[in-house]
Every structure is written in C-alpha cells, then in structure tokens.
C-alpha positions in Angstrom: -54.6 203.2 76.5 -57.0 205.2 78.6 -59.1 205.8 76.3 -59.3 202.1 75.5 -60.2 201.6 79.4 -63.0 203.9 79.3 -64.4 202.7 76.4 -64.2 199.2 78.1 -65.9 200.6 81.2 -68.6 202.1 79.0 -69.2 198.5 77.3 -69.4 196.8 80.4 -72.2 199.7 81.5 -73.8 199.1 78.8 -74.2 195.0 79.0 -74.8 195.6 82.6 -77.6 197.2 82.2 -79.0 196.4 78.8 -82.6 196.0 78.7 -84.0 192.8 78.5 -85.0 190.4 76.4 -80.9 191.5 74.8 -79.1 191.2 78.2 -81.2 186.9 78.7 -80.0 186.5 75.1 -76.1 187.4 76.4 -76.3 185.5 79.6 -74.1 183.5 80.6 -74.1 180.8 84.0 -72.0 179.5 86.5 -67.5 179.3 85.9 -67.8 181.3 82.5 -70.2 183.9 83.9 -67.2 184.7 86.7 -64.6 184.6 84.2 -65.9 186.9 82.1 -66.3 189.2 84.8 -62.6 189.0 85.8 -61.7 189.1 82.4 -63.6 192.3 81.9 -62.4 194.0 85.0 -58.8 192.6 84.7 -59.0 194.6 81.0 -60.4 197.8 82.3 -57.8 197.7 85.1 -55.0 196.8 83.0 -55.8 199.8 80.4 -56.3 202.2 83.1 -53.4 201.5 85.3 -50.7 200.7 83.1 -47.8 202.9 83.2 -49.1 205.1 86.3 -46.8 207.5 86.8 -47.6 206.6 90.7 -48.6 203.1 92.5 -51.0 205.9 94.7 -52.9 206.7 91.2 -53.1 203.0 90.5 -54.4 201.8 93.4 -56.9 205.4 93.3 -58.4 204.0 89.7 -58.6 200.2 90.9 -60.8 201.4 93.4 -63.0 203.5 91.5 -62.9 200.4 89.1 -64.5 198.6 91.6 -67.0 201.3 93.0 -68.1 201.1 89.3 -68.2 197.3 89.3 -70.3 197.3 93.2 -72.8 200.2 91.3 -73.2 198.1 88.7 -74.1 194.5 90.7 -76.2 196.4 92.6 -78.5 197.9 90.1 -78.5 194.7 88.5 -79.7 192.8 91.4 -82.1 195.7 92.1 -83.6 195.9 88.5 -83.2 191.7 87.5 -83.0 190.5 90.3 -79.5 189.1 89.7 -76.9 187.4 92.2 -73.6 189.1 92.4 -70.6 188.8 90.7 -68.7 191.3 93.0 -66.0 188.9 93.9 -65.4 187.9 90.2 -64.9 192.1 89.0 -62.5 192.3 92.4 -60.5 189.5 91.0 -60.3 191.0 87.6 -59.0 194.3 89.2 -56.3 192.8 91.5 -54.7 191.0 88.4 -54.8 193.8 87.0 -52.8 195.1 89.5 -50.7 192.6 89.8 -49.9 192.6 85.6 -49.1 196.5 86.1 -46.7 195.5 88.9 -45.1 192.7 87.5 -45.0 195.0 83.7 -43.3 198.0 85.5 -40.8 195.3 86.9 -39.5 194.2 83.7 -39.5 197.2 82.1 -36.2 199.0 80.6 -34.8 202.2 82.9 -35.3 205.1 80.7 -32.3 207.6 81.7 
C-alpha cells in the first residue's frame, strides 16, 4: 500500500505542476475543485498511514503529506498564479487520519 501512496503523491506532483495549456484543460472550479483535493490527499494519507505500526509514524507522514501539499500550492500560486487549496489537502489528510483510526479500531487482535 505504500507504494500505492507514493505513486499517488507522484500523480498529484505531476498535475500540480503540469505545464500549461494541459493543466487549463484539467481544471476544475469552485466545490469540485476542493473535493478533489481532499479526495486526493485523503487517498495519499490513507495509503501511507494505514496499518502504522505507531500513531507517532502516522501523524510524522500526515505532516510531511501536508508539507508536500503547502509546496505544492505555493509553487502553483507562484508559477499560475493560482488561489490555494491548502485547506481542502488538510481536510483530505485529517480523514485520512481519522479512517486509519477508526480501521485500526475495528480490526481483529492478532495473538
């Protein structure tokens, strides 16, 4: 599942910052711009923190998730001139943490 995440992180790197006229032809506006955003970042957090062997680790790679998310808006507002969609990635992470939570809850004791 790692490897999954990474790729995911890679994707979202590359749409990030995908040259234009590509990244107008993917654009998307207003309540499904954000949700694709959390969606993404809920994903990569969900692939990289599932089944931490420690909460400490999954906290550690949600916020490196999100220092890769803040990089990200702000070379895109630096190179298009685009607003942020900061608050949309941290929502996406925080379900995700929330999912790995709520998945390590109901999951069978091993002995």
């Amino acid at each position: 599942m790692r490897l999954a995440g990474l790729l995911l992180l890679a994707a979202i790197a590359s749409l990030a910052l995908m040259p234009q006229p590509w990244k107008g032809r993917l654009a998307t506006h207003g309540l499904l711009h954000a949700a694709s955003h959390a969606a993404a970042f809920l994903a990569a957090g969900f692939l990289l923190t599932w089944r931490a062997k420690r909460r400490q680790a999954s906290f550690f790679v949600a916020l490196l998730i999100l220092g890769l998310g803040l990089l990200l808006e702000y070379l895109q507002t630096v190179i298009y001139r685009n607003a942020s969609s900061t608050a949309a990635d941290a929502a996406g992470i925080a379900a995700a943490l929330l999912l790995e939570k709520f998945g390590t809850f109901f999951a069978p004791v091993r002995s």
